[in-house]
C-alpha positions in Angstrom: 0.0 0.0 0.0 1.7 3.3 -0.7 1.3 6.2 1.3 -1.3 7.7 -0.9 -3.7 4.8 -0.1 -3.2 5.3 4.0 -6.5 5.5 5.4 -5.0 8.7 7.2 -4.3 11.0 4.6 -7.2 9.7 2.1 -9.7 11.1 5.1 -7.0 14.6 5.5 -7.8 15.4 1.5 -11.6 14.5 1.7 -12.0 16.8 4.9 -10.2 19.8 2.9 -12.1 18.6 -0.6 -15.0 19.0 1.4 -14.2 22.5 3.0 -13.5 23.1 -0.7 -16.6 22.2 -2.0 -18.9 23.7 0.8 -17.4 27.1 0.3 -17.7 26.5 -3.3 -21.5 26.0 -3.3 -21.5 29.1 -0.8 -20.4 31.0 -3.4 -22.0 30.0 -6.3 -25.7 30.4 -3.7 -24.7 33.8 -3.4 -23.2 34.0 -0.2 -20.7 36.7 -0.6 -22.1 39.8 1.2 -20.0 42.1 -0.5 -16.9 41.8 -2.8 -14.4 41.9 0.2 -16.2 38.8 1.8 -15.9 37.1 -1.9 -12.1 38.0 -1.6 -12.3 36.5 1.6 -13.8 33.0 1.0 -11.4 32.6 -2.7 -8.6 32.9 -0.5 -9.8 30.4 1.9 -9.8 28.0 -1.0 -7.0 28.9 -2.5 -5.0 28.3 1.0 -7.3 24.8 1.3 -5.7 24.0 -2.2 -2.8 24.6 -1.2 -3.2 22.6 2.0 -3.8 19.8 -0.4 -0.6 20.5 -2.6 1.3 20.3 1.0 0.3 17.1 1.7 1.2 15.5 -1.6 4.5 17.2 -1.4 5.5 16.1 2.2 4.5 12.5 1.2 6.4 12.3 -2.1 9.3 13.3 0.2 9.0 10.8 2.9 8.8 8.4 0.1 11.7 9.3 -1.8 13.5 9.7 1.7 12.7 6.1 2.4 14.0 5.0 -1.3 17.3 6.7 -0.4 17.8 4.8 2.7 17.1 1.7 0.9 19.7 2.1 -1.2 
């Protein structure tokens, strides 16, 4: 199983998918009060994608990590 596939961080990206996708459909409801609050809720997105980009980084380096101390 690689990393990728751990129960763990498959739950981590579906929590911040979700929080994506809820803030999302906020959005596109109308939400936004004013242009400053629709400011506000893009950039929580855009730091919940990056969240996401994060994670995938920190596991392709424990992975590659682990191959160098194989070899």
């Amino acid at each position: 199983m690689s990393l990728q596939d751990d129960p763990l961080i498959i739950q981590i990206k579906l929590f911040i998918n979700d929080e994506i996708a809820k803030i999302a459909n906020s959005l596109a409801n109308g939400s936004a009060g004013s242009f400053d609050d629709y400011k506000k809720q893009c950039g929580r997105i855009q730091g919940l994608r990056q969240s996401l980009a994060i994670v995938d980084d920190a596991i392709e380096l424990y992975v590659n990590d682990e191959d160098d101390d194989e070899i």
